[in-house]
VOMAR-594244 format. One record per residue (C-alpha): x, y, z; residue number from 1. Coordinates in Angstrom, 3 decimals. Each point is the difference from the previous one (the first is absolute). Example, Ala and Ser with C-alpha at 12.3 -4.5 7.8 and 13.67 -1.06 7.14 Angstrom:
BEGIN
REC        xx        yy        zz    n
REC    12.300    -4.500     7.800    1
REC     1.370     3.440    -0.660    2
REM end
This chain:
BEGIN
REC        xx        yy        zz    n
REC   149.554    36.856   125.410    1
REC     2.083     3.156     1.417    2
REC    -0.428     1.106     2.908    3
REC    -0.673     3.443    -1.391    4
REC    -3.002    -1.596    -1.411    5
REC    -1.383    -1.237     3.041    6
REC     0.507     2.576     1.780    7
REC    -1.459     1.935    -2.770    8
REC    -2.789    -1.741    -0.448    9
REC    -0.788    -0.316     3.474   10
REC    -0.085     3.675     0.335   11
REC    -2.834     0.266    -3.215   12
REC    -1.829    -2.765     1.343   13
REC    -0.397     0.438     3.776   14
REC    -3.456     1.087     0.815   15
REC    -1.131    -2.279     2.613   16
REC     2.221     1.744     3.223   17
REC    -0.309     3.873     1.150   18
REC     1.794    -0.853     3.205   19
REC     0.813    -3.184     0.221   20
REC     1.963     0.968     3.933   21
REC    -3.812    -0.061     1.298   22
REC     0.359    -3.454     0.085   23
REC     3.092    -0.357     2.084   24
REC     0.280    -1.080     3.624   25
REC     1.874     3.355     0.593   26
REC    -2.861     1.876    -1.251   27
REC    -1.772     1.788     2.960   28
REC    -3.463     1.363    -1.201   29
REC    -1.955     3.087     1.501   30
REC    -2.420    -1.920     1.028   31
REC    -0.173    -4.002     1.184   32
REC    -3.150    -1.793    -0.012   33
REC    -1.618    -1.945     2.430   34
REC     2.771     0.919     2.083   35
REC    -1.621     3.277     2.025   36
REC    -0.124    -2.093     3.271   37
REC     3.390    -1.313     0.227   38
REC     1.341     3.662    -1.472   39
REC    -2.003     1.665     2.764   40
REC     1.043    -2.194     2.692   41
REC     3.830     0.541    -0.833   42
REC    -0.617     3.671    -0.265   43
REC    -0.840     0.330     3.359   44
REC     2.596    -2.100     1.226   45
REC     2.950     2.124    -1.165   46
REC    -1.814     3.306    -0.053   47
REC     1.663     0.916     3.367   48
REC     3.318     0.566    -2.208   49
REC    -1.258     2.867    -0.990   50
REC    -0.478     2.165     3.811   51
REC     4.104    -1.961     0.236   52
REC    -1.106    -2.951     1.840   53
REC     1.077    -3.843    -0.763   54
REC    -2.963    -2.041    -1.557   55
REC    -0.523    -3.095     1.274   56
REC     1.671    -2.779    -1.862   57
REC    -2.152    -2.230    -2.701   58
REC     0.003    -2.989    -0.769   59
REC    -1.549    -0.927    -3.636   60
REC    -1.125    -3.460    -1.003   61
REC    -2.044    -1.269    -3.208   62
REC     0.207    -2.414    -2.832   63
REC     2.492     1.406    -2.966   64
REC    -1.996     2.456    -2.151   65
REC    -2.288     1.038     2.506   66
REC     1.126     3.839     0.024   67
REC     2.282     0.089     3.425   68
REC     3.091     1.655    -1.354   69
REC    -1.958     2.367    -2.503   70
REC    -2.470     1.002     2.685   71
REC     3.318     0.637     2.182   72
REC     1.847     1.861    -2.424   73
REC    -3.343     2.077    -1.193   74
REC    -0.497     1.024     3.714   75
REC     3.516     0.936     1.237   76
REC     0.792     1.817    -3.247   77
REC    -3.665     2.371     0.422   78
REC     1.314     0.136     3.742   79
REC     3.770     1.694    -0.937   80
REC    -2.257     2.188    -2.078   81
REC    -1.565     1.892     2.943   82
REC     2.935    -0.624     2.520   83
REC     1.514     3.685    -1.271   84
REC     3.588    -2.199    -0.191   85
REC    -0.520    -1.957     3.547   86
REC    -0.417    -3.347    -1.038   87
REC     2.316    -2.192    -2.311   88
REC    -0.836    -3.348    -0.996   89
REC     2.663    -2.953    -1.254   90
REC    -1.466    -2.984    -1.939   91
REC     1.978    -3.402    -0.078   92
REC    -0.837    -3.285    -1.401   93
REC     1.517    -2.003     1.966   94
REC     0.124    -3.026    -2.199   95
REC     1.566     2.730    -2.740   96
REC     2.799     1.922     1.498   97
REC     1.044    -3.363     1.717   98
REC    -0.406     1.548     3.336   99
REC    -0.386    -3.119     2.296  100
REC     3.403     0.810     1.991  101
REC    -0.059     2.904     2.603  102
REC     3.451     1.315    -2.539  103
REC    -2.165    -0.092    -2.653  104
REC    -3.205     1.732     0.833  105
REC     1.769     2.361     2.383  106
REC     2.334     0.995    -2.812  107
REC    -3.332     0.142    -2.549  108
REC    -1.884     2.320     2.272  109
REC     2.665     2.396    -0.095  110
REC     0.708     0.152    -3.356  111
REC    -3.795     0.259    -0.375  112
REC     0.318     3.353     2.302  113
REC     3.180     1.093    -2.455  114
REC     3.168    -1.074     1.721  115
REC     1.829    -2.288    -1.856  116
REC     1.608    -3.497     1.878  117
REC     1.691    -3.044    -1.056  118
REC    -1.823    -3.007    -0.264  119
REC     2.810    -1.783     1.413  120
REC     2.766     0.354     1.926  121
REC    -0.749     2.009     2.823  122
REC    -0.320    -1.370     3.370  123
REC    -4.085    -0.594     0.900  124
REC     0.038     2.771     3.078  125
REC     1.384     2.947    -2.335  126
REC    -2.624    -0.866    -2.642  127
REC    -2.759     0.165     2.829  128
REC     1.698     3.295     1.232  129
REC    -0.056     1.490    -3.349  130
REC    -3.571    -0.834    -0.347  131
REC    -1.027     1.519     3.331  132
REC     2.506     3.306    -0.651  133
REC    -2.118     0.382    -3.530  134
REC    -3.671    -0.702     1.307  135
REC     1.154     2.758     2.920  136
REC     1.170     2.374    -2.720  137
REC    -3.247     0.107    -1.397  138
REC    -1.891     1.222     2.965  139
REC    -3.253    -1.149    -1.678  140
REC    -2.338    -2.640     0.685  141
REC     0.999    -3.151    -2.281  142
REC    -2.746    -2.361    -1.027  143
REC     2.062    -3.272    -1.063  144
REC    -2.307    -2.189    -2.236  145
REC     1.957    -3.565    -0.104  146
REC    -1.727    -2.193    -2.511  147
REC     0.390    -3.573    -0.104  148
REC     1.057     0.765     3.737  149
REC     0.098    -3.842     0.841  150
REC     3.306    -0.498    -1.821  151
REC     1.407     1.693     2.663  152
REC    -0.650    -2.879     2.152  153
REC     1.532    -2.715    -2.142  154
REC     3.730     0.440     1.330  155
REC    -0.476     1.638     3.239  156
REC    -3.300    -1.135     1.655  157
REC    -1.409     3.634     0.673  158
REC     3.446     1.467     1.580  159
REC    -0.298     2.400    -3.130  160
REC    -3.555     1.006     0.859  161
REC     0.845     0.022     3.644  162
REC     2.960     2.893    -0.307  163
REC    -2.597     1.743    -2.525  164
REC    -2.379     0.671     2.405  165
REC     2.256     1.092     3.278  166
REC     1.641     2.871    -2.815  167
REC    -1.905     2.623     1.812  168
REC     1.909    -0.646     2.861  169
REC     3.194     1.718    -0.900  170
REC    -1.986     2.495    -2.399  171
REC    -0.181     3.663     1.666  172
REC    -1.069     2.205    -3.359  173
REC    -1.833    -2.318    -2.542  174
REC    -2.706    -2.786     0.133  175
REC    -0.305    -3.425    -1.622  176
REC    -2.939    -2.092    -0.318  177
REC    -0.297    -3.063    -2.023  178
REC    -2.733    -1.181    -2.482  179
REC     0.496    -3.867    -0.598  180
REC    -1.622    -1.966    -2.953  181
REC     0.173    -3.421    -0.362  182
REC    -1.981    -3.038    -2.007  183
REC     0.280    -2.476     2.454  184
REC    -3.218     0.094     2.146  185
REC     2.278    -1.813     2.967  186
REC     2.646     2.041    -0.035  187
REC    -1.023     2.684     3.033  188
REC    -0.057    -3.588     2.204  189
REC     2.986    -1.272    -0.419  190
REC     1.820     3.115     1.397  191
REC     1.265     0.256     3.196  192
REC    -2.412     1.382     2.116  193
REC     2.156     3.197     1.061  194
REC    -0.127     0.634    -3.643  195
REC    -3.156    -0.768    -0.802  196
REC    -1.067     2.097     2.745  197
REC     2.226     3.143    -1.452  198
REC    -0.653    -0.917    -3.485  199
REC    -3.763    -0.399     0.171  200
REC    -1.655     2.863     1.347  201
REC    -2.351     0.521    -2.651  202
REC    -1.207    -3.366    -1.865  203
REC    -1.334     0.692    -3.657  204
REC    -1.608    -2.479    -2.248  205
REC    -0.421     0.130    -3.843  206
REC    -2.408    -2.638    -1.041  207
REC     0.201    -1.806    -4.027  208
REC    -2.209     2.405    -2.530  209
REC    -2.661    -1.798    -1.356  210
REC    -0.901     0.262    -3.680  211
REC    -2.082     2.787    -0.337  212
REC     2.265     1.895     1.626  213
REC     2.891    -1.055    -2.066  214
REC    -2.228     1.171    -3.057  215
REC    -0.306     3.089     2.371  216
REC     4.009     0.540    -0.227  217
REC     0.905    -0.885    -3.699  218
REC    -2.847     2.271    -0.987  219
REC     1.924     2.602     1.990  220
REC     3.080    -0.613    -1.643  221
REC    -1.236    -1.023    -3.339  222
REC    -1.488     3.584    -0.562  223
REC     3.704     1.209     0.733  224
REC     2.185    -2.720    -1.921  225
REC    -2.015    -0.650    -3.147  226
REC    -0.859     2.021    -2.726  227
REC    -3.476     0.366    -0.340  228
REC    -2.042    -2.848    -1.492  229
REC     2.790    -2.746    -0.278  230
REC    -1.476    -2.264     2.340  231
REC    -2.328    -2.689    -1.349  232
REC    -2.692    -0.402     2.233  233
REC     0.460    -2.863     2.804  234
REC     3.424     0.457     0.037  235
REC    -0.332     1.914     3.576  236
REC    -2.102    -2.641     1.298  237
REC     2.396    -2.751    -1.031  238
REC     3.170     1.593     1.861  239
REC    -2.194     0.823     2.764  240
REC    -1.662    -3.811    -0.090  241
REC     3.736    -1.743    -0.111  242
REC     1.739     2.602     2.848  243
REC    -3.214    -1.021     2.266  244
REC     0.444    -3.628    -0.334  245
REC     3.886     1.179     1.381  246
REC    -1.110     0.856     3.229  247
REC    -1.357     3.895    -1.235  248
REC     3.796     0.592    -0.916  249
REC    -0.898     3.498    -1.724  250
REC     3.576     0.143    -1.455  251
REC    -0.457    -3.108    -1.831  252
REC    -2.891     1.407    -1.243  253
REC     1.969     2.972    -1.525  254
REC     2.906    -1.990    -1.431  255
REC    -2.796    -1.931    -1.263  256
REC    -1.148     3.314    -1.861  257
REC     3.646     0.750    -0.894  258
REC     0.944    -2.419    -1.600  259
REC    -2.905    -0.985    -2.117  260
REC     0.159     3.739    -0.761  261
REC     3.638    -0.708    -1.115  262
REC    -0.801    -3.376    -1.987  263
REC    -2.446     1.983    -1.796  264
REC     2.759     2.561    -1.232  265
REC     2.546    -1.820    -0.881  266
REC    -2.359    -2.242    -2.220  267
REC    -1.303     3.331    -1.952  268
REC    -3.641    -0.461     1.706  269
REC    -2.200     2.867    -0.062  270
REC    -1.180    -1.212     3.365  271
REC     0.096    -1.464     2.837  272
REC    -1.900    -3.284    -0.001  273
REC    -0.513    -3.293     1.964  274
REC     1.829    -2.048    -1.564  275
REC     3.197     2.377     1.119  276
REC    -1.709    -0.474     3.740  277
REC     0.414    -3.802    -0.339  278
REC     3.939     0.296    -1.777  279
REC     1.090     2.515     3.170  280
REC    -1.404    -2.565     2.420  281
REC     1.756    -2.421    -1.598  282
REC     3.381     2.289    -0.314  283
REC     0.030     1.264     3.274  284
REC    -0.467    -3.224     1.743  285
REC     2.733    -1.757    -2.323  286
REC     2.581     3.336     1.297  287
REC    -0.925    -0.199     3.327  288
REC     1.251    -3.906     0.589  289
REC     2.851     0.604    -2.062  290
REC     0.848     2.196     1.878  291
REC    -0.536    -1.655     3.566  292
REC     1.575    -2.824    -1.873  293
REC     3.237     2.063    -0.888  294
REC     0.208     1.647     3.466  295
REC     0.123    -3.399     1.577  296
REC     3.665    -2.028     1.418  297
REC     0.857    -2.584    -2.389  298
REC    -1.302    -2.785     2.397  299
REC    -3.145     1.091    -0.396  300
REC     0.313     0.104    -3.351  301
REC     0.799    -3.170    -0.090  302
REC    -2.745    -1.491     2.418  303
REC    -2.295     1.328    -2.641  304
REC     1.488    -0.864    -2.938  305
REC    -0.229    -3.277     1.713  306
REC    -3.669     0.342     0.489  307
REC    -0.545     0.818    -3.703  308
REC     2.048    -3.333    -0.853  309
REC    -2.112    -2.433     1.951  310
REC    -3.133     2.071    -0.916  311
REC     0.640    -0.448    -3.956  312
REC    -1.894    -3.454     0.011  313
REC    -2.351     0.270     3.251  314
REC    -2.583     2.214     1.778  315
REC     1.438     0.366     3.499  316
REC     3.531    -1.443     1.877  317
REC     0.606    -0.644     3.255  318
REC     2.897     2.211     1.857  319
REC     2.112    -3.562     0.779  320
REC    -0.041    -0.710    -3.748  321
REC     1.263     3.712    -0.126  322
REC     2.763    -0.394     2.417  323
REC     1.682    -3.504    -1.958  324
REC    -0.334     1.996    -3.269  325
REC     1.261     3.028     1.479  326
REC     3.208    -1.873     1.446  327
REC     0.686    -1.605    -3.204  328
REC     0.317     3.610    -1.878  329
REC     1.898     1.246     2.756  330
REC     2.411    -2.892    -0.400  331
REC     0.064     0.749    -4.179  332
REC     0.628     3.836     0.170  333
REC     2.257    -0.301     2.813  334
REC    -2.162     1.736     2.805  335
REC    -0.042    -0.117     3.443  336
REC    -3.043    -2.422     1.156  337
REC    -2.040     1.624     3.048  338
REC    -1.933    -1.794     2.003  339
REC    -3.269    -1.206    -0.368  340
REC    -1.623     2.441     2.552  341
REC     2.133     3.391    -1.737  342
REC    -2.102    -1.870    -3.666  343
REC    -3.363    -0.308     1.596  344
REC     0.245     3.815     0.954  345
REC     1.425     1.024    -3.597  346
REC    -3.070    -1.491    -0.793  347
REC    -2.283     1.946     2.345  348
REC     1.608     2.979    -1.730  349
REC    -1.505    -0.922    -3.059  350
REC    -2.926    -0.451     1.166  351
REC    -0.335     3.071     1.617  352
REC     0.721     1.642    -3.485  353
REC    -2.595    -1.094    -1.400  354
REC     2.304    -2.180    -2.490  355
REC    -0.946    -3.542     1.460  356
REC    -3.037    -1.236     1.811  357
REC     0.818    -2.258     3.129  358
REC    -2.099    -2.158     1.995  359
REC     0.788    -2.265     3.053  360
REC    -1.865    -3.691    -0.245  361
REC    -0.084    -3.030     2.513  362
REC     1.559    -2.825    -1.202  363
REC    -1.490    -1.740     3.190  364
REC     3.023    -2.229     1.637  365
REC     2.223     1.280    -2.360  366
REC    -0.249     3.503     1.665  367
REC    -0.908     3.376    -2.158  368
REC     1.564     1.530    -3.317  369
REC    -0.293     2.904    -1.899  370
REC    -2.089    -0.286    -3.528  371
REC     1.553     2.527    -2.664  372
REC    -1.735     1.575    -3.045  373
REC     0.685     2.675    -2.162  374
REC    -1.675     3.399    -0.061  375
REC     1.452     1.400    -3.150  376
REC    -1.777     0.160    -3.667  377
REC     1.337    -1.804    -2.570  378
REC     1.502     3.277    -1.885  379
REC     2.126     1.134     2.881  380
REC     1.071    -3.695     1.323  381
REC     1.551    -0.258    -3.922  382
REC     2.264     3.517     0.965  383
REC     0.469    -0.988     3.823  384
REC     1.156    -3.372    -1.737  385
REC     2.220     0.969    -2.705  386
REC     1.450     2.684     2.674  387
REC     1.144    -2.914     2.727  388
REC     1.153    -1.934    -3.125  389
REC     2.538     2.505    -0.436  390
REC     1.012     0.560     3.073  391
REC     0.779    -3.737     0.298  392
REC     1.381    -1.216    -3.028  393
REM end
């Protein structure tokens, strides 16, 4: 088939989207439900931008999905709307722009506020200079929303954070004040207390959605994204149902939506149906440990594919039967071996993604181990499979 003819024929045949960008993370609606008291409370925290005076600084934390950067986004954007040109905010994902050295968000920030700088090759001090010179220039009050803010940490232990909030210090004309966001419940206590101190002013929570209001949210955006009557009935329910049982992530719910919206249209469907719920579940789970997968060092990638080999004929393995089988590969492709300690916290890794279950058992005198199963269903272990097959072959 030519791809005139898809194209073509895609064109004649798409009915089910009228904006499918509703959907998107980057979409920021006009109105965000079941949000009104954490919307309310960071209104009034940075409203004193607007009489020219620095906000306190916020910290943000919640489960993914749960609505802290779009509630942050929504609010500062409606507050540059009445600041008659006085207030300017800059928006970095930290984990994104690979900001987590003071060169690199320094020099991100500024480019943000329209000067351009390298990202290399200048000496650290000029790049902070730079930064202050253009955040001066403005003579505004900056709100700086840094999402994902504890990257930041993983290199530098807080000394990032720490300059961040002593910049008012050598400002004379313009204000900053930051709005951090972060996943990691923790996070806010494992800062140095001068930072945390500096950082933490104002404490804001966002708590998981629950499934009615998930419902509450795709109905929102359904009425927006979909033309009208495409959606079998339950299909709402079922995105809202799965994205519950995820912690109330609300944007799993959507790409949940999405995609079974998508399934549906490249299939020629008239609608929008269950059985297009259950294929995005599957779909989006199978993308989103490829990708973790691809994103990983290849000695991870090979403690797993490890895992997978002494899983093909048994239920669960033990981490020492992991470490001999590990050494042996590392010995056949020519890798270095690392020790058994640096394994056992690849491991942990997995775990923590959700990829492999782990679970520490007495072996009475013998000491403790680590029991290993497999969290993955049986159509994305074939692709993660065939994937590390490649890769080491």
């Amino acid at each position: 088939m030519s791809l005139d003819k898809i194209f073509s024929d895609f064109m004649r045949a798409s009915c089910i989207f009228k904006n499918r960008d509703v959907l998107s993370i980057s979409f920021t609606p006009d109105t965000i439900p079941h949000r009104e008291k954490q919307i309310n409370e960071l209104a009034r925290i940075v409203a004193p931008a607007l009489l020219g005076s620095k906000p306190s600084n916020v910290f943000i934390y919640g489960r993914c999905g749960t609505g802290k950067t779009l509630v942050s986004l929504y609010v500062t954007r409606e507050l540059v709307k009445r600041s008659n040109g006085n207030v300017k905010t800059v928006y970095i994902n930290c984990k994104l722009k690979g900001s987590d050295t003071k060169y690199r968000l320094f020099a991100t920030i500024t480019k943000e506020l329209g000067k351009e700088v390298p990202f290399t090759g200048l000496p650290t001090d000029m790049v902070y200079n730079l930064f202050i010179e253009t955040i001066e220039g403005e003579g505004k009050v900056i709100i700086l929303i840094l999402d994902e803010i504890d990257v930041l940490t993983d290199k530098t232990d807080g000394d990032i954070l720490y300059t961040l909030t002593r910049v008012n210090q050598e400002l004379k004309n313009s204000k900053l004040s930051i709005i951090g966001i972060t996943n990691k419940l923790g996070f806010i206590e494992s800062l140095d207390p001068r930072v945390r101190s500096s950082l933490s002013e104002e404490e804001l929570i966002f708590p998981p959605y629950n499934a009615l209001q998930l419902k509450d949210i795709l109905i929102q955006r359904a009425r927006l994204a979909f033309s009208e009557g495409v959606l079998e009935e339950g299909v709402i329910e079922k995105c809202a149902a799965l994205a519950a049982q995820e912690h109330g992530d609300a944007r799993r719910a959507l790409d949940l939506l999405r995609v079974a919206g998508e399934i549906a249209e490249r299939s020629g469907s008239p609608k929008v149906k269950i059985e297009h719920v259950d294929m995005a579940e599957e779909k989006i789970d199978t993308d989103k440990f490829l990708e973790i997968i691809k994103t990983q060092p290849k000695q991870s990638q090979l403690v797993l594919y490890t895992i997978l080999r002494l899983l093909e004929n048994r239920k669960e393995v033990q981490t020492g039967d992991v470490f001999n089988e590990y050494s042996k590969l590392c010995r056949e492709y020519g890798m270095k071996i690392l020790t058994q300690r640096r394994v056992s916290d690849l491991i942990a890794e997995l775990d923590l993604f959700d990829i492999i279950s782990t679970k520490i058992i007495s072996l009475g005198r013998y000491g403790r181990t680590r029991i290993i199963t497999l969290n993955l269903a049986d159509s994305t272990l074939e692709k993660i499979k065939n994937y590390l097959s490649e890769v080491f072959t």
